[in-house]
C-alpha positions as CSV (number, residue, x, y, z in Angstrom):
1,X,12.4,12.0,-13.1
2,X,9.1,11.8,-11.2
3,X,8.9,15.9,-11.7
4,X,9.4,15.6,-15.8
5,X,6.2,12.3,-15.5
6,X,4.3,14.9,-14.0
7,X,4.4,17.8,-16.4
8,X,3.9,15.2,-19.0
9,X,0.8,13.6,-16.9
10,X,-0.9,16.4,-15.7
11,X,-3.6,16.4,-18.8
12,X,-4.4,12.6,-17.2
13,X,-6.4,14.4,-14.9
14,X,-4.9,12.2,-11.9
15,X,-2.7,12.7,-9.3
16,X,0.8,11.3,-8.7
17,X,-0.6,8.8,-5.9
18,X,-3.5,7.6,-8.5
19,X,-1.0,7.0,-11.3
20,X,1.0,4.9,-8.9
21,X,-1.3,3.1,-7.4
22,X,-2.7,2.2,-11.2
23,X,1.6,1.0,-12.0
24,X,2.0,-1.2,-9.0
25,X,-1.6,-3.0,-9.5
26,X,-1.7,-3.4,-13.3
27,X,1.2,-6.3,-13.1
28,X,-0.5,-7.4,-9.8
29,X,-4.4,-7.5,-10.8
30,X,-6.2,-9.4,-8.3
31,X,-3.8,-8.5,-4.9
32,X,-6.0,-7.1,-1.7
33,X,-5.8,-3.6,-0.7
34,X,-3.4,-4.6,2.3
35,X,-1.0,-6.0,0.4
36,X,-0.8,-3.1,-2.5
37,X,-0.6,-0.8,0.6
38,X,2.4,-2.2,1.8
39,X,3.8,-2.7,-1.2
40,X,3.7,0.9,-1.8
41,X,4.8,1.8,1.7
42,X,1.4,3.8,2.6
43,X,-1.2,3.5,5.3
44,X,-4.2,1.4,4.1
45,X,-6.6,3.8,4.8
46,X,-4.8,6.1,2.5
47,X,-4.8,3.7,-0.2
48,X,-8.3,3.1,0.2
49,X,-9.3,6.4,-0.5
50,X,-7.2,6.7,-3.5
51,X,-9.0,3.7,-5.2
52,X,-12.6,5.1,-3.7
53,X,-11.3,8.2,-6.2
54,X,-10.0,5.3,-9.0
55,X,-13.5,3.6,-8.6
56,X,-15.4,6.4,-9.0
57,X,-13.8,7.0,-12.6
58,X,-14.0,3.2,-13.8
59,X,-10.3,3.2,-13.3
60,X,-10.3,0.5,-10.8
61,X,-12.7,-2.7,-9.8
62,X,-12.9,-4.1,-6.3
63,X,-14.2,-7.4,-6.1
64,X,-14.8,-9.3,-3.1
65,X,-12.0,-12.0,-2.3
66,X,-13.9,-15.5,-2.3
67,X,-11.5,-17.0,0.0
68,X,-11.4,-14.3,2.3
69,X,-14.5,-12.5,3.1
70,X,-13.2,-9.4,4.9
71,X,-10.8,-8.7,1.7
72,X,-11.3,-6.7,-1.2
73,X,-9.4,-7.4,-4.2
74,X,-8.5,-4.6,-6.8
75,X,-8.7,-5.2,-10.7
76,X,-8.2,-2.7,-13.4
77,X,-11.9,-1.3,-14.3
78,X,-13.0,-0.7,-17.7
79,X,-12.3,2.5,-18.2
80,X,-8.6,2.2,-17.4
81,X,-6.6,1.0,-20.6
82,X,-6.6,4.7,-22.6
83,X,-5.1,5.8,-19.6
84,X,-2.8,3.4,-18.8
85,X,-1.7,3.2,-22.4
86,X,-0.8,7.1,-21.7
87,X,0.7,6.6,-18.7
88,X,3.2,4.0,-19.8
89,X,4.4,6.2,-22.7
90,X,4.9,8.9,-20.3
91,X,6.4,6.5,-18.2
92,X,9.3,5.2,-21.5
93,X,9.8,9.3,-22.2
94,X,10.7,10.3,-19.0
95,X,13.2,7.0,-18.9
96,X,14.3,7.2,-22.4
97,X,15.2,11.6,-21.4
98,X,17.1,10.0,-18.3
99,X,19.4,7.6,-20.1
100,X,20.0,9.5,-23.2
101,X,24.1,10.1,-23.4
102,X,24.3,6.7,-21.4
103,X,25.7,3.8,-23.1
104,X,23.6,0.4,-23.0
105,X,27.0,-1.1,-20.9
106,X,26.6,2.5,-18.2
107,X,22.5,1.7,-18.0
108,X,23.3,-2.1,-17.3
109,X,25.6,-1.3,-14.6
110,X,23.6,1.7,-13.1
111,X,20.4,-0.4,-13.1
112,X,22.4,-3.5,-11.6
113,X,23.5,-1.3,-9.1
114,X,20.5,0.3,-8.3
115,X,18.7,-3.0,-7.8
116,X,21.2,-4.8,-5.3
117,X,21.0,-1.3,-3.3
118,X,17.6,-2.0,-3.1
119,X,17.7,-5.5,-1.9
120,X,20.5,-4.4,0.8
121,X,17.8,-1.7,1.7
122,X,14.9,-4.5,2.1
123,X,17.0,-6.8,4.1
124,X,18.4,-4.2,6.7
125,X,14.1,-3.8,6.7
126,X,13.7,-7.1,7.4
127,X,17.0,-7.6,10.0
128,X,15.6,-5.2,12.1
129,X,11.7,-6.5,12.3
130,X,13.9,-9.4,13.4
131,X,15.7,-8.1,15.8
132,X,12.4,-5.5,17.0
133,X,9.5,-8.1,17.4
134,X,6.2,-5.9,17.6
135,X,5.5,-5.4,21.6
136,X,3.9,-8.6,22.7
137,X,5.5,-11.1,20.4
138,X,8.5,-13.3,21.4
139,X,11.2,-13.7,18.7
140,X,11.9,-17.2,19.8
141,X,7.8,-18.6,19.8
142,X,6.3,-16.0,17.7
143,X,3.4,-15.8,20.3
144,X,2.3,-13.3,22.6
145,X,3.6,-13.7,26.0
């Protein structure tokens, strides 16, 4: 799926990690560059070139966070909706290519499944951060020791 976006993005004139990091903050406008980071399971500092790239374009805002002075956080810049209109077609092509020959009763099931394999994947995540405490941390006081 993510091969077929890509031939149909390519004329977007962004790459893959751009037009991703543009999907997970368009429903999320306002969230800080750490949490986006994590949320896409990348390194913040490779995030924050990525949206340097975005900001350069007009693609992406950061605004200071008034309740936090040391965060940043992102907003879509004014130069972004053409694009994102774009992208989101893409986006319902590519999906529409990968269900055709499925009935709405398979895609209900498939998608169901898909989900709760997800949520079994973030809780063996979060069962083990549990059970591994970062070095220095008790599990029992949450403090350094």
């Amino acid at each position: 799926m993510m091969r077929r976006f890509n031939r149909r993005a390519r004329d977007l004139g962004l790459t893959q990690s751009q037009l991703q990091a543009l999907a997970f903050l368009v429903p999320r406008e306002g969230i800080n560059q750490a949490a986006l980071a994590e949320m896409m399971d990348i390194q913040p500092i490779t995030l924050a070139r990525l949206i340097d790239r975005l900001e350069e374009s007009g693609l992406v805002e950061r605004r200071r966070d008034p309740d936090d002075r040391r965060a940043v956080n992102l907003y879509i810049g004014k130069n972004a909706s053409p694009l994102i209109d774009k992208m989101w077609e893409f986006a319902a092509e590519t999906r529409r290519d990968a269900l055709s020959g499925l009935s709405d009763d398979e895609q209900e099931v498939m998608i169901d499944t898909l989900q709760r394999m997800r949520m079994n994947l973030i809780s063996c995540e979060q069962d083990s951060a549990d059970k591994n405490p970062p070095a220095g941390k008790s599990v029992l006081k949450g403090k350094e020791e």
